[in-house]
C-alpha positions in Angstrom: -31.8 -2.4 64.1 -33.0 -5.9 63.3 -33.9 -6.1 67.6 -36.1 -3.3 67.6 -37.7 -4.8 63.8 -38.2 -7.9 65.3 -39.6 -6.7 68.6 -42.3 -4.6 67.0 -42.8 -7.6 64.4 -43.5 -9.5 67.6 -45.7 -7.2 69.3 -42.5 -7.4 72.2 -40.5 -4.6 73.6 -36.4 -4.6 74.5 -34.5 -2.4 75.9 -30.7 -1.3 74.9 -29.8 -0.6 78.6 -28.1 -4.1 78.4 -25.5 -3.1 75.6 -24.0 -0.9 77.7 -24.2 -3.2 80.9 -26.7 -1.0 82.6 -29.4 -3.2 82.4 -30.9 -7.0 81.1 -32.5 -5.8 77.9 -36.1 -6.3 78.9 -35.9 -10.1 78.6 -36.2 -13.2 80.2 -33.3 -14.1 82.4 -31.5 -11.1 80.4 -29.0 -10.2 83.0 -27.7 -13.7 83.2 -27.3 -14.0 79.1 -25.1 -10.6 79.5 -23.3 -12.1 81.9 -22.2 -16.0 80.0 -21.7 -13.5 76.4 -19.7 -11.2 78.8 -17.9 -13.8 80.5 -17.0 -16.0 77.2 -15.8 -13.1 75.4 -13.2 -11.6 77.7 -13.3 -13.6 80.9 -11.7 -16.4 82.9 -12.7 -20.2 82.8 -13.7 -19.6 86.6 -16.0 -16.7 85.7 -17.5 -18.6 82.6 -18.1 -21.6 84.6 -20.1 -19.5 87.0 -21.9 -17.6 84.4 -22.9 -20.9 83.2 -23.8 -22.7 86.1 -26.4 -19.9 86.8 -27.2 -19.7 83.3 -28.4 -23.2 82.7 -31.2 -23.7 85.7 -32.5 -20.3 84.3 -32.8 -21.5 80.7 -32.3 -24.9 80.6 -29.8 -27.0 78.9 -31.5 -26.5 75.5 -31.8 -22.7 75.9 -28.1 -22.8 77.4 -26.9 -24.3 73.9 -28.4 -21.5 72.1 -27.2 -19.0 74.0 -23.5 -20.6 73.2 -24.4 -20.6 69.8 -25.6 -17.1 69.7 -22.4 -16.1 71.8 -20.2 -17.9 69.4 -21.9 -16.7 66.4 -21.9 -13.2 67.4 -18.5 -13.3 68.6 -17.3 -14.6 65.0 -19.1 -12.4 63.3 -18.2 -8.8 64.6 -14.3 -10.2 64.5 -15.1 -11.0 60.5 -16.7 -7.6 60.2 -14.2 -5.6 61.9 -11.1 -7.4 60.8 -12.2 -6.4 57.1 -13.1 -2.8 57.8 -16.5 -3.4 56.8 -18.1 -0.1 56.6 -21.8 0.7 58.1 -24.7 1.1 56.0 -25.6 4.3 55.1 -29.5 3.4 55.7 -28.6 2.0 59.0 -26.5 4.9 60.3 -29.9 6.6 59.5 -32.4 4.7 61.4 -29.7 3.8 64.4 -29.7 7.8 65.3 -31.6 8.1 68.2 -30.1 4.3 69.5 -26.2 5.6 68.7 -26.9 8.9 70.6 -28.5 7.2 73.6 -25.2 4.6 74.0 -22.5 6.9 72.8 -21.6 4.9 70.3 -20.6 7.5 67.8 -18.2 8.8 70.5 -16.2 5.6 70.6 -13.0 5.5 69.0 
């Protein structure tokens, strides 16, 4: 996984509790990044506004432009990904073992 690669790169730990909702990753002002990348993927314009608004004292109006542009990015991507039935890596599948197990992920259909 390219955030736990990075993370030891980095000398930095994260945590996956935030895929799943349970947590804020381990990272600076974590909780509110779930919550805008929650709230612009599948909320209303009231509960993006208000994701936002706490969002941008947190980070700033610089770090609030790339959290939009990671949203969007992501957002884009996965949709590309899954709307071509892109299949997963067999050497991914591999070293994601222990991460899959621990969110369920293989048990989502």
């Amino acid at each position: 996984m390219l955030l736990r690669e990075s993370g030891e790169h980095y000398g930095e730990s994260y945590s996956l509790d935030g895929v799943t909702g349970d947590g804020d990753g381990g990272v600076p002002h974590g909780r509110l990044l779930l919550d805008f990348a929650e709230a612009v993927i599948g909320g209303t314009e009231g509960k993006i506004a208000r994701a936002r608004d706490a969002l941008i004292p947190a980070v700033g109006a610089d770090g609030f432009v790339d959290a939009a542009g990671v949203v969007a990015s992501f957002n884009a991507v996965v949709r590309i990904a899954d709307a071509t039935g892109i299949p997963v890596e067999d050497f991914k599948l591999e070293r994601t073992v222990e991460e899959r197990a621990a969110l369920g992920i293989d048990d989502w259909h």
